[in-house]
C-alpha positions, 0 to 999 in steps of 0.5 A, a space after each residue: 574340716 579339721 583345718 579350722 582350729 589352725 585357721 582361727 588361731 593364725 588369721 586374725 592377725 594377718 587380717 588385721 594388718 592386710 585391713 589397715 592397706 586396704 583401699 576404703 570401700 564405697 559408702 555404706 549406704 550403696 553397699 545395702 539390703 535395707 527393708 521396713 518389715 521383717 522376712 516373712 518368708 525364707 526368700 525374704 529373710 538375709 543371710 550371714 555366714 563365716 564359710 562354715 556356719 550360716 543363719 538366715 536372719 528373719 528380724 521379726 521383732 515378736 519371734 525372731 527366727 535364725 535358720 542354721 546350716 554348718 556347711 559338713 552337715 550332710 546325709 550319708 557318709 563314704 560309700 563306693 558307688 562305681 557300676 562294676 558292670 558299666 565296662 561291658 556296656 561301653 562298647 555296646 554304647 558307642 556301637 549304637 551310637 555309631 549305627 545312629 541307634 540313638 534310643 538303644 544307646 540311651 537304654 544302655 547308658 542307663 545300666 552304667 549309672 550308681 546311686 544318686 548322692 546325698 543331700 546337704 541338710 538344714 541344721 537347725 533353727 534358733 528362736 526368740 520369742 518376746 512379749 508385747 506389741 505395737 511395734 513402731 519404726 521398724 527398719 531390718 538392714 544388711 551391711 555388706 560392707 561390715 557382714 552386719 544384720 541390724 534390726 532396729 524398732 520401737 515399743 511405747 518410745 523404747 529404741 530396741 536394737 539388734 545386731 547379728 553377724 557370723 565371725 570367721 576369726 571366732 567361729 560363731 554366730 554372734 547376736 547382742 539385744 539392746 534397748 535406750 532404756 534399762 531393763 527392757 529386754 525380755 525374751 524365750 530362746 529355743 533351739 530346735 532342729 528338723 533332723 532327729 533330735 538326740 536330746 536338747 537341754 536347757 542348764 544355767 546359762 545356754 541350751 545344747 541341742 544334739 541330733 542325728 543327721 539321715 544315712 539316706 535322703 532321696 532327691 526331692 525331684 523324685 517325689 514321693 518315694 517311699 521312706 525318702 529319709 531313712 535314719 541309720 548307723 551311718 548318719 553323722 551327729 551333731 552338736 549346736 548350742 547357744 550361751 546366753 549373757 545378759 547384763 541385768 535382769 535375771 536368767 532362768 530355765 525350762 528343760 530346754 528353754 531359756 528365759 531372760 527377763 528385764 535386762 539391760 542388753 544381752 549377747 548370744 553366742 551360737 557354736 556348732 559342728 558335726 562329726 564330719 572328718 573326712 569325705 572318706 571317713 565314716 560320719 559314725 564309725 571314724 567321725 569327729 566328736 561335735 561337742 567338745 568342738 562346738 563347745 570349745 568355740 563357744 567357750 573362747 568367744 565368750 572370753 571377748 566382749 561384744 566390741 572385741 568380737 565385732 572389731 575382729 569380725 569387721 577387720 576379717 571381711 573387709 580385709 577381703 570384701 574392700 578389695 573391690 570398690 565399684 561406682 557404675 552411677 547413683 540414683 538418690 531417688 532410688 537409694 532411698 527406697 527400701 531393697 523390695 522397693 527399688 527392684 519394683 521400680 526398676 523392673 518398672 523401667 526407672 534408672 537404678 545403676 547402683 542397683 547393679 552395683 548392690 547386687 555386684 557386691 552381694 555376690 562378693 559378699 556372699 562368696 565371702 560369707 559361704 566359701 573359706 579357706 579349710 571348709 567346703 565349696 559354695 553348694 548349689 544354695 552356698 551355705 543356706 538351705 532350710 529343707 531336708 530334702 532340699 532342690 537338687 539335694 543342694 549338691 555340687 552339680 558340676 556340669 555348670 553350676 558349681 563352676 559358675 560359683 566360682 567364675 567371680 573368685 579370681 577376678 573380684 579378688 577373693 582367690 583365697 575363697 577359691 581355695 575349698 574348691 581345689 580341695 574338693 577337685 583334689 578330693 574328686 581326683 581319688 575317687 574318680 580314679 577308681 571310677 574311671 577304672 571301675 566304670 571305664 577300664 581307664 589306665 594310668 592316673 586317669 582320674 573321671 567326675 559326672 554330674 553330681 558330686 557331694 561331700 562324700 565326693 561321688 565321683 560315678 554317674 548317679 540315676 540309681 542304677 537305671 532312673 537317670 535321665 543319660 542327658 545330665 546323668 552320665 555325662 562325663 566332662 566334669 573333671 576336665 572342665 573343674 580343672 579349668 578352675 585350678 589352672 586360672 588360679 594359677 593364671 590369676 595369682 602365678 603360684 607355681 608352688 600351687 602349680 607344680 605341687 597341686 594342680 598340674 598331677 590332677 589336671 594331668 590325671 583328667 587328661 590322661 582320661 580325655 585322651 582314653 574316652 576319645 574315640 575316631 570318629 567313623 563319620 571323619 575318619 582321622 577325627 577325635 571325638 567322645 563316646 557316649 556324649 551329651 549337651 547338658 541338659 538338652 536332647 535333639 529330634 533323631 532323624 525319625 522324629 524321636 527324642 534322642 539324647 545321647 551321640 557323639 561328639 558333643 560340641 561342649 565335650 569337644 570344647 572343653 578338651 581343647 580347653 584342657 589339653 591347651 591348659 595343661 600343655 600350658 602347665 608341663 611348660 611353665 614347670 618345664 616338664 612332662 614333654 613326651 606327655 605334652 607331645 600326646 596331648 599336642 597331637 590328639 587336640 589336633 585330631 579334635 572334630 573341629 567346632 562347625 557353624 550349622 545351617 542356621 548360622 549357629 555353632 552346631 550343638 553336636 557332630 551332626 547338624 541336629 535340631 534341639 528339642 527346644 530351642 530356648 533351652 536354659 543350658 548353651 553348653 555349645 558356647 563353652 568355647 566363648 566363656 569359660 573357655 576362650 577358643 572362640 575371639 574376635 581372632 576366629 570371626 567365622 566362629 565369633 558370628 556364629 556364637 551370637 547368632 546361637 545366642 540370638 537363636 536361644 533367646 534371652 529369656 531363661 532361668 536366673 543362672 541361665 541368665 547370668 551366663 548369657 550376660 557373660 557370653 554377651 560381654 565375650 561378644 562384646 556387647 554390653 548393651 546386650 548383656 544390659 537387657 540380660 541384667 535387666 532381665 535378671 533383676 526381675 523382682 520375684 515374690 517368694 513363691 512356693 519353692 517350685 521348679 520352673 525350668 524355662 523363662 522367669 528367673 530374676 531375684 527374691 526380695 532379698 536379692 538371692 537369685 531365682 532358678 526359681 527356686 533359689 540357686 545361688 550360682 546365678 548371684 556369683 554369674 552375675 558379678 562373674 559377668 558385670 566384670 567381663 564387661 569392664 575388664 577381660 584377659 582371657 586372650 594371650 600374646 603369641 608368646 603366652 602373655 595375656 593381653 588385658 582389654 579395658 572396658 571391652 564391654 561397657 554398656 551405655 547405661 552407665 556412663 560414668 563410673 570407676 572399679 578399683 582392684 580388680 584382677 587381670 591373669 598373669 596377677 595385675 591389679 587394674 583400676 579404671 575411672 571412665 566418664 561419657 563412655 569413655 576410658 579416663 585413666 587406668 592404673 595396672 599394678 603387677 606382682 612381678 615385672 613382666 610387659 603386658 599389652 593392654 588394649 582399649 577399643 581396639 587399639 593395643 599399647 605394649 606396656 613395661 610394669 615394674 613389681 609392685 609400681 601402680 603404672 598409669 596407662 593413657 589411650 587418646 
């Protein structure tokens, strides 16, 4: 994005001065990944980043490995993928499906799908090769309270020290080599790059590797394709270079290899960009020239010392990471193990509340480290993926994941990480408009997403014209349900200048598309439903025995509409607007199939009472009404059984994500010892494994705690800290007055007794500290931006509560 110059220019300062208020954060050693050897795989190794680049570092003392990503290095460029035939099938679609001739509706979603999207690409990979053996004491940490990687060894009774980490505030990675003694350093650097190399070379004192990114990478999960990567005009360049500063010894070059020998210390620099300038403009033709971009960066940072960069770098993160401070409990036998080794020992059944803690925090951290304001959203890896043709392209898959990535950003206190992506939703809104008249007929502003987006911001229902499967491919409800993200920003944070100015036409554009694609349901004549409809990714046994997948009126389409009118209705009033607008979507949310409790008990999953083809499905799309969205409270109990009795019917199995959002359905439900057996579940230490698919049971975590599909899924990482919240802090409920009301450890598993979370949010912008010891509530502090009287609830008795601007306002339950 071309918003990152400013960004650095301006931001140092105000973070510097947001720093000195912060509140100090848990001691370093709880807030650690800590290991005694290096990474020797991907999954082992740790991740930096500053939101647009990222490394994983690998810390091993002979080659010492960086994998590179820059968040805008992406295959392809801008192309319109809309199916100018898809109208004429539409009618013939819901005709099918209204006949129950659910095979023939399958075959004709098909012809209404376009091209699958690009695929986020690795950048490159820095190496340092360095002579010797016999390498003693090794210790390989991440600080998540600093966002530094420290490698520390010893050779022949010399203390060898390493320090990574990428800055925000200057834009690059930053590596300094240090030893006790003078004169010890001594290595090779290499910059490489798996894409196709343009040229690299090697000059006096650093190394400028350029390349080309592909026009054309197919998905991985269709195998072997032929000429799955193509290079073409349409590919976007790049540029990556390194400077290298050495204090003593000498520097010499190879033509494109570094070599430092004998000296004191050394600092390197790493920059790069790409050609990206727009998800509209060409990567080639309108694009960006990377070099004098990345050498920019590089030139700036290499006017700071070491300290200068590092003290910039510190204040930056933490002004954002020790928003948050979380005690749920401490185990010193545990502490003192290494990472690896303590997800062995709890997995084991030992007592480890602070691995809950580490892992909660990791999440922020990680957030921090892949989503800044000015670049792009967290993909389905975040920031970090070291294959050209990555799992799932490492996409933006909007009928689940991308969304989860971003549930912990208001609530932890990171709102400005929320920020890429509202500009991704902004983005989408334009190409979807074309979509949804190209492929619908759809009037008006009416704006329509699917399953998979990219940074070219496709908007139409991928599958390449025919090879998708319709049960995730043409599923249609991703606008409405990323507009649910615009409105709790505004819900969190009361920036009615964001609302009015931003959100409230987009979430009106999805609307208007929401009221188009509902159609009366000739089974419940006055009844509204969708047509064609899905329940991502699961089909049902037709009444022939059949695997079916398309019908109508899925449960989570219907969910997610009601979620949307009722937010945007909520918006046209806040902004005193639109009422003849606001009318519409009052009626028609009304007319709404209403959610139906199955014969099982369960929440029916579709119009109909039908059978999942399997019942431990990772996906329970059908309780999108209990979280994210909020139709579903103890305030409708009938629905309320019903949706822990569809959870008990899944099972509490499943893949990583899966299992981080059952965490947070269990803590809606109000059942922390529930959601405990789930995180129990999702700290199961996985091996780094070979990177396949596994779509049932089996997620946990990798040695270096990234969260496991498997593979590697990072929304189950944001899940996680998104559902540790739930269970002590909800405000999802309002008020008849629209006030949400704030509910004090709702969820609090017995495991953690004693414990104490300060800065977390609450809606209606309520910072909420809580100390709590043998289960129960000792104090709360509320602070409000504004004043405003809330009603706060603990173990359900509520207090009305009058908050002045600003005033920390002890509230006290006997």
């Amino acid at each position: 994005m071309t918003h990152w110059l400013l960004l650095v220019l301006v931001i140092p300062l105000a973070v510097c001065l947001l720093a000195a208020t912060t509140a100090m954060a848990a001691p370093p050693s709880l807030l650690q990944l800590r290991y005694t050897q290096p990474a020797r795989q991907w999954t082992e190794a740790l991740p930096i980043g500053n939101g647009r680049l990222g490394a994983m570092v690998f810390g091993d003392p002979t080659t010492e490995h960086l994998q590179l990503n820059d968040s805008t290095l992406w295959s392809g460029g801008p192309k319109d993928c809309n199916n100018p035939d898809a109208p004429k099938y539409l009618p013939l679609v819901r005709a099918a499906i209204f006949a129950g001739k659910y095979k023939e509706a399958e075959a004709l979603c098909k012809k209404m799908q376009g091209p699958f999207n690009q695929s986020y690409l690795p950048l490159g990979d820095l190496k340092l090769s360095f002579p010797g053996s016999n390498r003693t004491d090794y210790q390989r940490t991440l600080e998540l309270d600093g966002a530094l990687h420290t490698v520390t060894y010893k050779v022949a009774g010399t203390t060898f020290t390493r320090q990574t980490f990428a800055s925000f505030p200057d834009q690059v990675i930053v590596l300094r080599l240090t030893s006790d003694k003078p004169g010890q350093i001594t290595f090779t650097a290499a910059l490489t790059t798996d894409l196709k190399t343009v040229s690299t070379v090697a000059a006096a004192d650093g190394i400028v590797l350029t390349g080309k990114a592909p026009s054309q990478v197919d998905p991985s999960y269709l195998g072997n394709t032929p000429n799955p990567i193509i290079y073409a005009e349409e590919g976007m360049t790049f540029d990556c270079r390194i400077r290298i500063l050495p204090d003593g010894g000498t520097l010499t070059h190879t033509a494109d290899t570094l070599t430092v020998t004998g000296a004191n210390s050394v600092i390197i620099l790493l920059s790069a960009a790409t050609s990206f300038n727009g998800y509209d403009k060409s990567p080639s033709r309108d694009g960006l020239n990377p070099a004098p971009i990345a050498d920019r960066y590089l030139a700036t940072a290499a006017t700071k010392s070491f300290d200068q960069l590092l003290a910039s770098h510190i204040a930056d993160h933490q002004a954002l990471f020790r928003r948050v401070n979380l005690d749920l409990g401490q185990d010193q036998a545990a502490e003192a193990l290494t990472t690896d080794a303590r997800l062995h020992r709890f997995a084991n059944g030992a007592a480890d509340p602070s691995l809950s803690t580490l892992l909660y925090q990791y999440g922020r951290y990680l957030l921090i480290a892949c989503s800044r304001p000015g670049g792009q959203p967290a993909n389905l890896q975040g920031l970090w993926n070291r294959d050209v043709r990555p799992p799932w392209s490492s996409n933006f898959t909007i009928n689940i994941n991308t969304q989860m990535n971003y549930w912990l950003a208001e609530q932890t206190n990171l709102s400005e990480c929320h920020l890429p992506l509202m500009d991704m939703i902004a983005d989408l809104s334009v190409n979807g408009a074309n979509t949804a008249r190209i492929n619908y007929g759809a009037r008006g502003g009416a704006w329509v997403s699917h399953h998979n987006a990219d940074l070219w911001r496709q908007s139409a229902p991928v599958g390449n014209y025919g090879h998708g499967d319709p049960v995730w491919a043409n599923y249609a409800m991703s606008g409405p349900w990323l507009c649910q993200h615009l409105w709790e920003h505004y819900a969190f944070t009361q920036d009615k200048a964001f609302l009015r100015d931003k959100a409230y036409p987009i979430m009106k554009g999805s609307a208007e598309f929401c009221l188009d694609w509902l159609v009366e349901d000739p089974s419940s004549p006055g009844r509204l439903v969708t047509a064609p409809s899905t329940s991502p990714e699961l089909g049902f046994k037709a009444p022939d025995g059949s695997r079916a997948v398309v019908t109508r009126g899925s449960t989570m389409d219907l969910e997610i509409i009601y979620d949307h009118f009722t937010n945007t209705i909520a918006a046209a009033k806040t902004l005193g607007i639109d009422a003849d607008f606001v009318a519409r979507l009052e009626t028609a949310r009304g007319r709404l199939l209403p959610l139906k409790v199955g014969s099982r008990g369960n929440i029916q999953e579709w119009a109909d009472d039908l059978m999942e083809e399997e019942v431990h499905h990772r996906h329970v799309s059908h309780l999108f009404g209990l979280h994210p969205g909020h139709q579903i409270t103890p305030a409708t109990p009938e629905l309320f059984a019903a949706a822990r009795k569809t959870l008990e019917i899944r099972g509490d199995d499943g893949t990583g994500w899966s299992l981080a959002w059952k965490i947070n359905f269990w803590a809606r439900l109000l059942d922390g010892d529930h959601a405990y057996l789930l995180i129990q579940r999702l700290l199961r230490p996985l091996d780094a494994g070979d990177g396949s698919t596994n779509y049932g049971g089996g997620g946990g975590v990798y040695p270096n705690l990234f969260d496991a599909h498997p593979p590697f899924q990072i929304d189950g990482n944001f899940g996680f800290t998104a559902g540790v919240t739930e269970l002590l802090l909800q405000s999802q409920n309002t008020t008849p007055d629209g006030i949400h009301e704030i509910d004090l450890l709702p969820a609090l598993p017995g495991v953690w007794p004693t414990g104490s979370v300060s800065g977390l949010k609450a809606r209606d912008n309520v910072t909420v500290d809580l100390m709590w010891n043998n289960g129960r509530l000792v104090s709360a502090t509320l602070t409000s931006a504004t004043a405003a009287k809330h009603t706060v609830r603990y173990r359900g008795t509520a207090k009305q509560v009058s908050l002045t601007a600003g005033v920390p306002t002890a509230v006290t339950f006997r």
